[in-house]
Biotite code that builds the C-alpha atoms (Angstrom):
import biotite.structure as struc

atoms = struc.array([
    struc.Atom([-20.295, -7.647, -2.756], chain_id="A", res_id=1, res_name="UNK", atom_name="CA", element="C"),
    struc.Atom([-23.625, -8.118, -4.276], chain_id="A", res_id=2, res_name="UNK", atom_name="CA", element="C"),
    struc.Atom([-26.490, -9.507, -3.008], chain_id="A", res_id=3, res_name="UNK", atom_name="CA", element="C"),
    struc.Atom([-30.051, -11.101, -4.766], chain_id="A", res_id=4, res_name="UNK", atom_name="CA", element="C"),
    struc.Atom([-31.461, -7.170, -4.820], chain_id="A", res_id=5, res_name="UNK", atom_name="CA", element="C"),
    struc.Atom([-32.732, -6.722, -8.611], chain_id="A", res_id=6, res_name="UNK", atom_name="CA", element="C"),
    struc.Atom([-30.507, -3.656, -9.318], chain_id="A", res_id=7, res_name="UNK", atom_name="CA", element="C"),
    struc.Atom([-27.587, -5.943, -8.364], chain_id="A", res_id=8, res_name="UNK", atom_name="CA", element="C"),
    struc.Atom([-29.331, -8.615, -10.669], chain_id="A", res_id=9, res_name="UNK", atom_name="CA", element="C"),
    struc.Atom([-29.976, -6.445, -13.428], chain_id="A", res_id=10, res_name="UNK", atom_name="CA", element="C"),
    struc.Atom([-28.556, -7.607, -16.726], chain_id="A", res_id=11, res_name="UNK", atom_name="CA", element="C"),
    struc.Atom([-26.724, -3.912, -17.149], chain_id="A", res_id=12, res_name="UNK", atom_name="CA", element="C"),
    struc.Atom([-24.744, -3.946, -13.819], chain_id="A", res_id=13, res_name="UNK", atom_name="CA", element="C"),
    struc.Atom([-23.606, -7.420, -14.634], chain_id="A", res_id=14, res_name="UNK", atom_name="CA", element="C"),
    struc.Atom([-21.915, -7.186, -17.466], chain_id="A", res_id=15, res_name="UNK", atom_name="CA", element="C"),
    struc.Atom([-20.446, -3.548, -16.134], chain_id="A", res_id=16, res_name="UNK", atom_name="CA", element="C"),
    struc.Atom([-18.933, -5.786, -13.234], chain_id="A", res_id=17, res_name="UNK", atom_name="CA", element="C"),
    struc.Atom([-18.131, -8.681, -15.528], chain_id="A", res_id=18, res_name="UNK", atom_name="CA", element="C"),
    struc.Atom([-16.189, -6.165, -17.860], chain_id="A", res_id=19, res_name="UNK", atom_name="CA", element="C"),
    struc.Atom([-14.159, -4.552, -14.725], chain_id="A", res_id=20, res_name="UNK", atom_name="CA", element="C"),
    struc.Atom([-13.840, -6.992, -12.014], chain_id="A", res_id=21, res_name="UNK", atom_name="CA", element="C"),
    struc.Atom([-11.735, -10.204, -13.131], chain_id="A", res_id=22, res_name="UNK", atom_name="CA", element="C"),
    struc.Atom([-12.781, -12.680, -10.153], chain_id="A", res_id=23, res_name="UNK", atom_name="CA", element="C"),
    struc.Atom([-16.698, -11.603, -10.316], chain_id="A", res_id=24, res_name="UNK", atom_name="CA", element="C"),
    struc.Atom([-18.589, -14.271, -9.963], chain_id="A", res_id=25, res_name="UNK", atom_name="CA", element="C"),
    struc.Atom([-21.850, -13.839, -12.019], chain_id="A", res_id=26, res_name="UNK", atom_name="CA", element="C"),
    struc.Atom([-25.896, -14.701, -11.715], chain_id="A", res_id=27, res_name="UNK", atom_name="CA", element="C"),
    struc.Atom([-28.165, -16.337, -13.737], chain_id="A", res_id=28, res_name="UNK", atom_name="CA", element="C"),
    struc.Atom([-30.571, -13.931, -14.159], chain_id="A", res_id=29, res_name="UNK", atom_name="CA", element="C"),
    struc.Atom([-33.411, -15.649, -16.003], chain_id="A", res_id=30, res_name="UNK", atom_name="CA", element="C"),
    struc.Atom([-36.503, -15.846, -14.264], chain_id="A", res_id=31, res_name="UNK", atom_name="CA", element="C"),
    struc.Atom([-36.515, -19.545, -13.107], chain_id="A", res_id=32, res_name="UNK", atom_name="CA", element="C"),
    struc.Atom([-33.668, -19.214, -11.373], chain_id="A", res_id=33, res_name="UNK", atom_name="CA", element="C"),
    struc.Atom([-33.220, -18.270, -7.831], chain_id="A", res_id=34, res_name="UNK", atom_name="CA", element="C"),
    struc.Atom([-29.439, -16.025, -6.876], chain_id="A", res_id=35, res_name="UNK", atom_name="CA", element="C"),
    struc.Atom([-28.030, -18.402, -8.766], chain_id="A", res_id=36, res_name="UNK", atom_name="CA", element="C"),
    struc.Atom([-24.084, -19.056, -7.960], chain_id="A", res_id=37, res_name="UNK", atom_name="CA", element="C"),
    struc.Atom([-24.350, -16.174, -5.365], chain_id="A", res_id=38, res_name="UNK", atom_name="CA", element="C"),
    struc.Atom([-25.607, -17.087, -1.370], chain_id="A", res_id=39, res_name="UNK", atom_name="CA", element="C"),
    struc.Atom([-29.066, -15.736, -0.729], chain_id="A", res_id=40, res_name="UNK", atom_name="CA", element="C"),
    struc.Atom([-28.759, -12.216, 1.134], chain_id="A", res_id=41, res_name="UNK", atom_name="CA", element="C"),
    struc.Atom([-26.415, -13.245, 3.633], chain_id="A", res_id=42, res_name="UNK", atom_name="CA", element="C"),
    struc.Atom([-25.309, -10.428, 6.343], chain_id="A", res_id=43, res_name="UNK", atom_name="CA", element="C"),
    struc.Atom([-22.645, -12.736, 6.701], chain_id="A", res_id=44, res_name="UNK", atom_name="CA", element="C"),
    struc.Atom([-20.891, -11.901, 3.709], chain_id="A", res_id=45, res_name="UNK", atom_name="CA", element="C"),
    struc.Atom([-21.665, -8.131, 3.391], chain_id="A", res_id=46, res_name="UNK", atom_name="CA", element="C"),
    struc.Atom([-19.038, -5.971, 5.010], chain_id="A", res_id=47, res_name="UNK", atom_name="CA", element="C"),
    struc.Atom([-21.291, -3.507, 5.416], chain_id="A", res_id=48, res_name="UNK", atom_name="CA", element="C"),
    struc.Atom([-23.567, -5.573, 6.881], chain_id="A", res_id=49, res_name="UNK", atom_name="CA", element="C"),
    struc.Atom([-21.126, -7.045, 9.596], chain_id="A", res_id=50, res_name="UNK", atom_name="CA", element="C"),
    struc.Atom([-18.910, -4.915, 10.285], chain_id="A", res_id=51, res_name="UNK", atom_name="CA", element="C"),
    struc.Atom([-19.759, -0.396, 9.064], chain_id="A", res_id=52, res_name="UNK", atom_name="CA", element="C"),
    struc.Atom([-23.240, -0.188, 9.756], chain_id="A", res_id=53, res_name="UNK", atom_name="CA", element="C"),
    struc.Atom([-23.212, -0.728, 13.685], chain_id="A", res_id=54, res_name="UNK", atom_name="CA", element="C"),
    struc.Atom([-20.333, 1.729, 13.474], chain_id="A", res_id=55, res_name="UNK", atom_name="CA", element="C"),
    struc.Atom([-22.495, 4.126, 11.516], chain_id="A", res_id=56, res_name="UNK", atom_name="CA", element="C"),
    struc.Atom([-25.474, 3.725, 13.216], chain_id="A", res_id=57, res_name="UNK", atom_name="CA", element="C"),
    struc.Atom([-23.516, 4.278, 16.881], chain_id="A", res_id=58, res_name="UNK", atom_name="CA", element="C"),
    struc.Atom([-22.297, 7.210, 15.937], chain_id="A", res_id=59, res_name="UNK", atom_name="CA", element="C"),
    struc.Atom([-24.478, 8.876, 13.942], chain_id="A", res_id=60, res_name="UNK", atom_name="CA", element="C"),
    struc.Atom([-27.790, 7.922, 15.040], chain_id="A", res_id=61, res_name="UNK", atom_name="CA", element="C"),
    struc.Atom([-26.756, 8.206, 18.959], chain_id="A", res_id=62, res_name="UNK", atom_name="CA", element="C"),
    struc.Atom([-29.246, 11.294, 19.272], chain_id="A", res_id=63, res_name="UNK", atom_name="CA", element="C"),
    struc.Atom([-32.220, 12.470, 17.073], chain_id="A", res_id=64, res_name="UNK", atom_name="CA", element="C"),
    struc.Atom([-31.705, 14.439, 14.164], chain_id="A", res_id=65, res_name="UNK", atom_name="CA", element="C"),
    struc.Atom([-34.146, 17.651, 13.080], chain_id="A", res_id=66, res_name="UNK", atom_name="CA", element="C"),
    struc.Atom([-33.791, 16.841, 9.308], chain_id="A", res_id=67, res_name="UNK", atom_name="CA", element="C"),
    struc.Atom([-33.413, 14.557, 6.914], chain_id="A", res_id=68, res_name="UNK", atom_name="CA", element="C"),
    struc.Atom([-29.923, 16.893, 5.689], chain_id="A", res_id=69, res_name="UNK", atom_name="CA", element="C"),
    struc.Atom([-28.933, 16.699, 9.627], chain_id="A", res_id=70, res_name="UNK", atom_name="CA", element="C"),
    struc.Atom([-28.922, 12.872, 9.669], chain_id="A", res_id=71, res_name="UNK", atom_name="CA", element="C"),
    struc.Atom([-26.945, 12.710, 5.837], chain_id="A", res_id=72, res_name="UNK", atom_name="CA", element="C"),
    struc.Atom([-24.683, 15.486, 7.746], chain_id="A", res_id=73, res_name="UNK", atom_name="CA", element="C"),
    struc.Atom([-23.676, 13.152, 10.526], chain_id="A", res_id=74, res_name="UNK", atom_name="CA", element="C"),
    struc.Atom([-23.776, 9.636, 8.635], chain_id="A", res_id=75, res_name="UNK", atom_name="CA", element="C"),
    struc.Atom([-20.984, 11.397, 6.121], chain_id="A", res_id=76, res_name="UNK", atom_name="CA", element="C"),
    struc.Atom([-18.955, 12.607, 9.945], chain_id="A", res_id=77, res_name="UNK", atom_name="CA", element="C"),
    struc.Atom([-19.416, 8.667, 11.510], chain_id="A", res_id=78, res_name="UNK", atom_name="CA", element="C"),
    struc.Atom([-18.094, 7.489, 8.092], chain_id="A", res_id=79, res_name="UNK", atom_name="CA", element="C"),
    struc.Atom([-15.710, 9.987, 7.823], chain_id="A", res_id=80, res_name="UNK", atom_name="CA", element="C"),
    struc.Atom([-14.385, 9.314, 11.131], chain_id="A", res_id=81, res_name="UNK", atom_name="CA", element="C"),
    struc.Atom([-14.143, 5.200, 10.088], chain_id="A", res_id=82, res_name="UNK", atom_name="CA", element="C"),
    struc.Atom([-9.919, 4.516, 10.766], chain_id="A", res_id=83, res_name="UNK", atom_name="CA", element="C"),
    struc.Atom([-8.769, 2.541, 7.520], chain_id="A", res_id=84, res_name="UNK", atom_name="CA", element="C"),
    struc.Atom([-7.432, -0.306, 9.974], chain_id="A", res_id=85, res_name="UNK", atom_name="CA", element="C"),
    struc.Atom([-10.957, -0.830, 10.947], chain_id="A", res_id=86, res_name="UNK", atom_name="CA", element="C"),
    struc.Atom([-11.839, -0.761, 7.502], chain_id="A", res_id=87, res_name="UNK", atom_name="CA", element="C"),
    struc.Atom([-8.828, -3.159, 6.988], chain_id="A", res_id=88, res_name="UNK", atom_name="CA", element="C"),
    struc.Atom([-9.933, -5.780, 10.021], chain_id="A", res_id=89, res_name="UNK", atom_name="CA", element="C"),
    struc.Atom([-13.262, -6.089, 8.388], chain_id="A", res_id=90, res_name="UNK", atom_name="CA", element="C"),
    struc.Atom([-11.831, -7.059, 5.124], chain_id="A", res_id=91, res_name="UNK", atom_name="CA", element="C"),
    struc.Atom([-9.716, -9.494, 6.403], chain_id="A", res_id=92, res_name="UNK", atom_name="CA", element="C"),
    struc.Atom([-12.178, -11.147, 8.495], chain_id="A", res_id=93, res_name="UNK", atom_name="CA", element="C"),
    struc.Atom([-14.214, -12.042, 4.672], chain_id="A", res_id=94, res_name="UNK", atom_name="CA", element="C"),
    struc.Atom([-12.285, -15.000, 4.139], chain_id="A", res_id=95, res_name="UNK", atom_name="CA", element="C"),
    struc.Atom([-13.282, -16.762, 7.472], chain_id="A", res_id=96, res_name="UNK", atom_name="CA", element="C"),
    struc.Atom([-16.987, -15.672, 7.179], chain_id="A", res_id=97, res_name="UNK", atom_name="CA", element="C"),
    struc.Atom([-16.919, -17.426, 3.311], chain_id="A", res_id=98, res_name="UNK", atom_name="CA", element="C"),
    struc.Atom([-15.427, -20.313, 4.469], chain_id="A", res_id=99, res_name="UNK", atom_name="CA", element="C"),
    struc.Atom([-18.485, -20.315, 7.352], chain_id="A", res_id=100, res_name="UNK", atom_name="CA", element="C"),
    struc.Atom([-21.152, -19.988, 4.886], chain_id="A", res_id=101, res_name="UNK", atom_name="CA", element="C"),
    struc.Atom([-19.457, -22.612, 2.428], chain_id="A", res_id=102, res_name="UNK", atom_name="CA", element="C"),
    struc.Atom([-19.801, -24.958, 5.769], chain_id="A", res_id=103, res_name="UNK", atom_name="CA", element="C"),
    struc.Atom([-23.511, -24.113, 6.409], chain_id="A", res_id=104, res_name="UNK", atom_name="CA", element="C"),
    struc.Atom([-24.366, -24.738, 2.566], chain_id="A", res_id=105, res_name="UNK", atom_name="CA", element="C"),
    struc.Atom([-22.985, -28.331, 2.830], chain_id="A", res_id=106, res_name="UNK", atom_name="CA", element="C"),
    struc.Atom([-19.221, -27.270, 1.530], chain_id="A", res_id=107, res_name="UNK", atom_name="CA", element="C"),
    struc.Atom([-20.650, -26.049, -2.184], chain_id="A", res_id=108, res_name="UNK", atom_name="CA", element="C"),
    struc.Atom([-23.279, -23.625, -4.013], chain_id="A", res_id=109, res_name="UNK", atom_name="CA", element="C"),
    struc.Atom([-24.613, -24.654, -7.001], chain_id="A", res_id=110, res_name="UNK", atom_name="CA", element="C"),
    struc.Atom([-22.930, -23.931, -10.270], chain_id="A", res_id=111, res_name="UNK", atom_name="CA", element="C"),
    struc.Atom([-24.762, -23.603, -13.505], chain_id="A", res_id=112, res_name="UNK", atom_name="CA", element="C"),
])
């Protein structure tokens, strides 16, 4: 998933994704346009976003860490510890949260 943040926009990392992932669906990345065919930012559509993070953050930010190595430690444990069928549920549950957004944006994004 990739989001309006400029490495994600950056004319290198598109054309790496272009050239390995057959469905991507590209940017315009000159200046006068916005995200161009992608939503703006949307939590909603980031798996991480809506579903790994709270997991991460309950269980590896649950007490204070000493270090900077100490936190990385226990982030790499919590995700670790992530079963693949919760991995799995959060996948599935994309299609639904698309067909939300596609709703909210009037049932279309713009295409250029």
């Amino acid at each position: 998933m990739q989001d309006g943040v400029p490495s994600h926009k950056a004319e290198e990392t598109q054309n790496l994704i272009r050239d390995n992932v057959p469905e991507f669906i590209g940017v315009d990345i000159s200046p006068q346009r916005g995200n161009g065919e992608w939503p703006p930012n949307s939590p909603d559509l980031n798996i991480m976003d809506y579903s790994i993070w709270s997991i991460l953050e309950a269980e590896a930010c649950s007490k204070p860490h000493q270090s900077i190595d100490a936190l990385k430690k226990s982030l790499t444990k919590a995700w670790n510890n992530i079963s693949q069928d919760v991995i799995d549920r959060a996948v599935d549950d994309f299609p639904k949260r698309l067909k939300k957004c596609i709703e909210a944006y009037g049932g279309h994004f713009e295409n250029n």
